[in-house]
N, C-alpha and C positions, 0 to 999 in steps of 0.2 A: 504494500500500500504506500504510495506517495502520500509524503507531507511538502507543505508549501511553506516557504520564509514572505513575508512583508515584502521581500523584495525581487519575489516572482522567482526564484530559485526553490528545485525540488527535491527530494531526496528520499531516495528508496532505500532501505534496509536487502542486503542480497547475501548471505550468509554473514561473512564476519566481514565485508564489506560495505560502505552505503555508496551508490551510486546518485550523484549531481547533475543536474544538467536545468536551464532555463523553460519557463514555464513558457504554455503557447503565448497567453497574454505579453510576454515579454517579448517576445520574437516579434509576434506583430505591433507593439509600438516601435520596438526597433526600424521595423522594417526591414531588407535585403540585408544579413550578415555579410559585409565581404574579407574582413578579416577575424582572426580569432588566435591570442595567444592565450594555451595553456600552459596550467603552474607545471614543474620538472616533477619527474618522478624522484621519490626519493624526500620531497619537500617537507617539511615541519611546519605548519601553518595554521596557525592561533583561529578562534571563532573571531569573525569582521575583517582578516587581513583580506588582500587584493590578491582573488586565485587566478580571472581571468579579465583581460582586456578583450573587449570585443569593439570593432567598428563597422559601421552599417550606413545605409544609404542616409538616415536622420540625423546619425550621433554617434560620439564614441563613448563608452562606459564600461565600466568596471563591475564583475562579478565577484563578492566576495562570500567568504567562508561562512558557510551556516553553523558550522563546526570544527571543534576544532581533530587536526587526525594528521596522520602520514599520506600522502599522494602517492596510491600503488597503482595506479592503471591511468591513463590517457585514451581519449577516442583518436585513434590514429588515423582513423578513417575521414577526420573530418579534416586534416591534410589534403586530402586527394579530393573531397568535395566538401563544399559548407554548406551544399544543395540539402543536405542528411538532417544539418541545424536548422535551417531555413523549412523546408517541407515537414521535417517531423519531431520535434525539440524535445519530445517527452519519448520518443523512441531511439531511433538508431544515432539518433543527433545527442545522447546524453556526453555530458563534457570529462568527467573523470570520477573515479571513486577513490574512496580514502579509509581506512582502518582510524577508526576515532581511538581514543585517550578513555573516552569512557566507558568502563566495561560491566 
């Protein structure tokens, strides 16, 4: 089951991982994603730091941490296309998962 942040960012529980990624609502005020930097694998990243820069045909803006965890996966995929973010933000478009602090 997804949960939502205030700030349109969502977050699924997947074993001992939670996967993130941007809410529809967010995508379409963005509008057309054309860039998207995510955080490194590896990352230590507090609950509110800045995980992801995203720039779009409206704005540029920052995604930050719902949580705070380790950054163990990256959607690699969204490299090769941002069409995935763009078309479908709560599926194949999710941005990374993290192993939280909180157990």
């Amino acid at each position: 089951m997804k949960r939502y942040t205030q700030f349109h960012e969502w977050m699924e529980n997947r074993e001992n991982r939670v996967r993130i990624g941007l809410s529809k609502k967010a995508v379409k005020e963005l509008g057309e994603i054309m860039y998207i930097t995510l955080p490194s694998l590896g990352s230590d990243l507090k609950e509110g730091d800045e995980a992801v820069v995203l720039e779009s045909t409206k704005a540029a803006t920052d995604s930050y941490m719902p949580v705070s965890g380790r950054v163990v996966a990256v959607n690699a995929n969204l490299k090769e296309s941002l069409d995935l973010l763009n078309d479908d933000p709560e599926g194949a478009g999710w941005l990374y998962e993290i192993e939280t602090y909180e157990k």
